[in-house]
C-alpha positions as CSV (number, residue, x, y, z in Angstrom):
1,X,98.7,103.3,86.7
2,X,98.4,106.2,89.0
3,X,100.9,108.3,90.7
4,X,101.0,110.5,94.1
5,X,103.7,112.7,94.7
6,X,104.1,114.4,97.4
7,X,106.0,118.3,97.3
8,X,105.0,117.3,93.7
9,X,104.8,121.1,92.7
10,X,108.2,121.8,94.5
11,X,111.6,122.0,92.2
12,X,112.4,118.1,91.9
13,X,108.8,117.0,92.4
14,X,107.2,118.9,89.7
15,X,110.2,117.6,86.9
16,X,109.0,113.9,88.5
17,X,105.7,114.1,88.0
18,X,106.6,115.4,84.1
19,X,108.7,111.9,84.1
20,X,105.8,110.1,85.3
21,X,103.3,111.2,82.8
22,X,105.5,110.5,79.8
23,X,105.7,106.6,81.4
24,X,101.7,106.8,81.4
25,X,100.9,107.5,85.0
26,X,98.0,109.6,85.6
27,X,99.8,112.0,88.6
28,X,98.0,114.1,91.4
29,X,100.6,116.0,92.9
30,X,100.2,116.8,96.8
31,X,101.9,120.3,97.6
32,X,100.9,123.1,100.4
33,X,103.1,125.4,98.4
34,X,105.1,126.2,100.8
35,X,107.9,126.4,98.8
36,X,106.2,124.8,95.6
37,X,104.5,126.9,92.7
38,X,101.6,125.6,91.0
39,X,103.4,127.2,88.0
40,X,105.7,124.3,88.0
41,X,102.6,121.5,87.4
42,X,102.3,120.4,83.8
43,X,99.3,120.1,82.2
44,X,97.6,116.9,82.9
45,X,98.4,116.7,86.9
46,X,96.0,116.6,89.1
47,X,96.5,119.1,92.2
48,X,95.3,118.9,95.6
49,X,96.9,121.7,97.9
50,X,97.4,119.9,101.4
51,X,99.9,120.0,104.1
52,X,100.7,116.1,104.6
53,X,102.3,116.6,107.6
54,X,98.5,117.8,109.5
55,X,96.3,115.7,107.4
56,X,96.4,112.3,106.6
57,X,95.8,110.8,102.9
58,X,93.6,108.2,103.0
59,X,90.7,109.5,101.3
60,X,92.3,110.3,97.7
61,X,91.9,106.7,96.8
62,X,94.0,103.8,95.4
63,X,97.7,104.7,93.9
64,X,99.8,102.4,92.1
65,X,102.9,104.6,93.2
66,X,103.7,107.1,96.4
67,X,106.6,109.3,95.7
68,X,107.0,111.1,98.6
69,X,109.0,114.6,98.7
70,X,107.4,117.2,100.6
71,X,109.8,118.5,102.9
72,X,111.8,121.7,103.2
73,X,114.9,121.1,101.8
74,X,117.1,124.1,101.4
75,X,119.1,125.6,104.2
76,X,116.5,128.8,104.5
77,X,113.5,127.4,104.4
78,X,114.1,124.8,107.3
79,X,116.1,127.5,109.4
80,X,112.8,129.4,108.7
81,X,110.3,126.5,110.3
82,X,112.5,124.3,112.0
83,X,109.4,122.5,113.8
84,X,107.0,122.4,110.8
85,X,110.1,120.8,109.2
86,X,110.2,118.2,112.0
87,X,106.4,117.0,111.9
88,X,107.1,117.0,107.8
89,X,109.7,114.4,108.7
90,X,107.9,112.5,111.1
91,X,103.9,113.1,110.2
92,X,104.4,113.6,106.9
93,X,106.3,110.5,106.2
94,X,103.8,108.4,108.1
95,X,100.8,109.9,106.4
96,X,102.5,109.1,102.7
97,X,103.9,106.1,103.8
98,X,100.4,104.8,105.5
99,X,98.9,105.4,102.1
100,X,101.0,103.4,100.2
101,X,100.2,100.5,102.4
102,X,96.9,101.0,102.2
103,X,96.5,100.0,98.4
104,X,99.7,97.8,98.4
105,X,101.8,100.5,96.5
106,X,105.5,101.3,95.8
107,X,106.7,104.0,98.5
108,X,109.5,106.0,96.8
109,X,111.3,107.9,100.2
110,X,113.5,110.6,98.7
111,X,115.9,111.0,101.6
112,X,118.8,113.5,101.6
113,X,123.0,113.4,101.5
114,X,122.4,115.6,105.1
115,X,121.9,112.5,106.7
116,X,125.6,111.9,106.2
117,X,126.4,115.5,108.0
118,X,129.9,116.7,108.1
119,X,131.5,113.4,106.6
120,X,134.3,111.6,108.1
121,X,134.5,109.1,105.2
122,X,135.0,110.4,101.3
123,X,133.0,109.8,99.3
124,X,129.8,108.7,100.9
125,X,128.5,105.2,100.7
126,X,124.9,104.1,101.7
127,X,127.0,101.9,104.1
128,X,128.6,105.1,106.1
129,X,126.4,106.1,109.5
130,X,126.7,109.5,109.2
131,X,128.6,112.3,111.4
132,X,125.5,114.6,112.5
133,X,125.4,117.5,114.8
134,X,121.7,116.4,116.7
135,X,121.9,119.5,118.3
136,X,122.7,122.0,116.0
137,X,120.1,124.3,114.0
138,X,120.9,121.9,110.7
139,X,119.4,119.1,112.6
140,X,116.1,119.8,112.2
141,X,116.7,118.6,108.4
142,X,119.6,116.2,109.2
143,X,118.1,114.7,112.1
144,X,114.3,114.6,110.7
145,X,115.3,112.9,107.4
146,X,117.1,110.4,109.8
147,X,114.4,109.5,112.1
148,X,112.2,109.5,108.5
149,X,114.3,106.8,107.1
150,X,114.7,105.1,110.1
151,X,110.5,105.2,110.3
152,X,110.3,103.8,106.5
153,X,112.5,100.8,107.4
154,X,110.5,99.9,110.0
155,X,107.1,100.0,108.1
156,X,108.9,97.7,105.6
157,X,109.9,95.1,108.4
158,X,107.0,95.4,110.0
159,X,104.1,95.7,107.7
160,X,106.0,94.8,104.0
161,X,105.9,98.9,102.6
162,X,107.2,98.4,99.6
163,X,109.8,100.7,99.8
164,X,112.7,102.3,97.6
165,X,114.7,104.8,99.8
166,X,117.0,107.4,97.5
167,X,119.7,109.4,99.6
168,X,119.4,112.7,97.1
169,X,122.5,115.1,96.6
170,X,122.6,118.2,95.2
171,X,120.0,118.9,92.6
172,X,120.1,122.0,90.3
173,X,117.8,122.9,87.0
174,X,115.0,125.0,86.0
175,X,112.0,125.8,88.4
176,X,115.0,126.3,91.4
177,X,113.6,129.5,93.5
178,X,115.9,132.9,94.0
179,X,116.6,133.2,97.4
180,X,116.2,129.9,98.8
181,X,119.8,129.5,99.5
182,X,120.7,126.8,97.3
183,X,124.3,127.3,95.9
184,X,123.4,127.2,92.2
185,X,120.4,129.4,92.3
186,X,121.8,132.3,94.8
187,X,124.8,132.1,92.3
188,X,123.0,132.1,89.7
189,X,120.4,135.1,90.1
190,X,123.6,137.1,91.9
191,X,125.7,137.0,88.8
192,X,122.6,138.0,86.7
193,X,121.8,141.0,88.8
194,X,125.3,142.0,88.5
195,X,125.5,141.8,92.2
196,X,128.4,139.9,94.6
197,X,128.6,136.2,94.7
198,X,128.7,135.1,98.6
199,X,131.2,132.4,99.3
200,X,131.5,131.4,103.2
201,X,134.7,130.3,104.7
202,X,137.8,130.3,102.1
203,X,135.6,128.4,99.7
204,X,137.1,125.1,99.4
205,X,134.6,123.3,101.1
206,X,133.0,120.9,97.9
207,X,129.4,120.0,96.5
208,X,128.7,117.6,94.1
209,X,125.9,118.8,91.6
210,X,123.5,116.8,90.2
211,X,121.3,118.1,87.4
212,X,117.7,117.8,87.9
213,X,117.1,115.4,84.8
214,X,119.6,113.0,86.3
215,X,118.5,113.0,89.7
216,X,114.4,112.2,88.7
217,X,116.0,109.2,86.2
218,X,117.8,107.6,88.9
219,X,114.5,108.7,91.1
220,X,112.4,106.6,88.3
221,X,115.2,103.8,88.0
222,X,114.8,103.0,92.2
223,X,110.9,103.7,92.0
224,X,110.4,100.8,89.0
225,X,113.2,98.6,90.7
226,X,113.5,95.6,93.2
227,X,116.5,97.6,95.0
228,X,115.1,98.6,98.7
229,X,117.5,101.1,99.5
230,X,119.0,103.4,100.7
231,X,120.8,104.1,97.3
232,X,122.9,107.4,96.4
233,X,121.5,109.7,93.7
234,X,123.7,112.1,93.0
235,X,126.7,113.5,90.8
236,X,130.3,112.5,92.1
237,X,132.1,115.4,89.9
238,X,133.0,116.9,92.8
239,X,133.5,120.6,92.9
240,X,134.7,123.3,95.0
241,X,132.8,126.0,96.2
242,X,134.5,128.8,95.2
243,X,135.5,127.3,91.8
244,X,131.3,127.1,91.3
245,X,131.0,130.8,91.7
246,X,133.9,131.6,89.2
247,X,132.3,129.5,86.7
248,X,129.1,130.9,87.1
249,X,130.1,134.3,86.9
250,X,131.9,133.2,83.5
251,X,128.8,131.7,81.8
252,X,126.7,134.3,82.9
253,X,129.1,136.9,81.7
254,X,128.9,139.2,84.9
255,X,131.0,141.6,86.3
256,X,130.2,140.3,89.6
257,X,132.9,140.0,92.0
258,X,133.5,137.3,95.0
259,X,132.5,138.6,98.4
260,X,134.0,136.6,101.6
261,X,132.1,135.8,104.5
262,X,132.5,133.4,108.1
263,X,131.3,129.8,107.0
264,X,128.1,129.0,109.0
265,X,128.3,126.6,111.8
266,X,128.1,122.6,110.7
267,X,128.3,122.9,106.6
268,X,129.6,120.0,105.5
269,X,133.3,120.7,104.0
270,X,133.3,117.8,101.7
271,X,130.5,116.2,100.4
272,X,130.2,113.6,97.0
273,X,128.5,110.4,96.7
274,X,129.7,106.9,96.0
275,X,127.3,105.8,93.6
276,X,128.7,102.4,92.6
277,X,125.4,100.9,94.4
278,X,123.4,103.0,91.5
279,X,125.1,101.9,88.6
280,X,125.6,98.5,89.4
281,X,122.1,97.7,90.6
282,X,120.0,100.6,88.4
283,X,122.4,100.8,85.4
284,X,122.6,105.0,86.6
285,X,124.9,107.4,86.5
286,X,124.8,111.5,85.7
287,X,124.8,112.4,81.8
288,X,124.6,116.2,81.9
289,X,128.1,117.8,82.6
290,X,128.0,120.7,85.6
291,X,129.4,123.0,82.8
292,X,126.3,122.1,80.6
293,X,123.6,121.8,83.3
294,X,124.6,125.2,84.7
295,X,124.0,126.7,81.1
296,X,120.7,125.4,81.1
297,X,119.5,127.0,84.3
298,X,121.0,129.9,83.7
299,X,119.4,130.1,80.4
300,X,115.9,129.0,82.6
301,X,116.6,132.0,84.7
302,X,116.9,135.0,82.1
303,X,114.1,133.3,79.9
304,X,111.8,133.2,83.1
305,X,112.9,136.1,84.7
306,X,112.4,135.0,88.1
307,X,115.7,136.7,89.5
């Protein structure tokens, strides 16, 4: 059996192409390393530096199994290439998803919890249409992870892709970058510097974490199941924000301090996902506590000292 993942040397890519190979796939991971390291590969996968959003992948053979994850996917880096985000979304997708139908393979579409915006309804069922800004600056993610889903589903009606579509929330773990503005890891490397933890607004707006190990089993569960999709993946211990930072400071055992600034224009307040479609139809849920996941990243951070 063998496996192509796209973004495959980016932060949730690389751990699923780790998963992969302990299930027996042989994995070529597909990364322009944007954001991805080649650092992050294990041993054994095969790497082929490509932008997938310019080039097409039709010459790298049959596959058994497309996961498909290169995008941007943290607040800085799409802010930073808002268009080449966009043709990820739309070219991207396509190129992956015309491989896949190529050699008759599962299409594993790792979508996003953005595609729900600012939510009107709590927590967030696959069901819920979403409340996003199309305008705003977040839209080139929100927006082009919408129009990607949207594309996928109409490959499957139209031409049978055999496609599993997760919605992912919040990941954290090891191989997360300093300074891509991801809550955990700008936490995270602040309170180890010994420097202020940023929280935007009063803080109370809420994440819901997901550790990394979690999200790539319930990635695996949707990729090896009958379930089309869309299905949450994500951890519905819902936290606030301001309640993450004092924690972190805690484990970390920093004298950091809390500094206060004007909350950026549509962050979600609340966000958490229902994941009663997950368990019932993948037998998922989380099994690393928040408390226990943030230890290990931490611990990740010092040991590599990427901070």
């Amino acid at each position: 059996m063998r496996a192509l993942v796209t973004g495959g040397a980016g932060f949730v890519g690389s751990h699923l192409c780790e998963a992969l190979i302990l299930r027996g796939y042989e994995v070529w991971a597909v990364d322009d390393l944007t954001s991805g390291r080649k650092e992050n590969l294990a041993s054994g996968v095969t790497f082929i530096e490509r932008d997938v959003a310019y080039h097409d992948l039709d010459d790298l053979g049959p596959v058994d199994l497309v996961a498909h994850l290169a995008c941007p996917a943290s607040p800085a880096d799409y802010l930073a290439r808002p268009l080449e985000t966009l043709r990820t979304c739309a070219d991207g997708t396509r190129h992956a998803a015309e491989l896949a139908l190529l050699h008759d393979a599962r299409f594993l579409m790792t979508s996003t919890s953005e595609v729900y915006g600012d939510p009107a309804v709590h927590p967030q069922p696959e069901g819920y249409w979403g409340n996003v800004n199309p305008t705003g600056e977040r839209a080139v993610y929100d927006e082009g992870k919408r129009y990607a889903e949207a594309l996928v589903m109409a490959m499957y009606r139209k031409h049978g892709l055999r496609l599993r579509l997760a919605r992912l929330f919040n990941s954290y773990g090891p191989r997360l970058r300093s300074g891509d503005g991801r809550v955990v890891s700008n936490y995270i490397v602040a309170a180890l510097r010994g420097e202020p933890l940023t929280v935007y607004g009063d803080g109370a707006q809420t994440r819901s974490l997901c550790f990394v190990d979690d999200t790539v089993a319930g990635l695996v569960a949707l990729a090896l199941s009958e379930n089309v999709g869309p299905v949450n993946i994500g951890n519905p211990d819902e936290r606030r924000v301001i309640d993450l930072a004092t924690l972190i400071i805690e484990l970390v055992g920093s004298q950091s301090v809390l500094e206060y600034r004007r909350l950026p224009s549509d962050d979600p307040v609340r966000r958490c996902p229902d994941i009663g479609l997950a368990r019932r139809q993948l037998g998922w849920e989380p099994q690393v506590s928040v408390e226990d996941g943030l230890l290990r990243t931490i611990s990740w951070f010092r040991a590599s000292g990427l901070y």
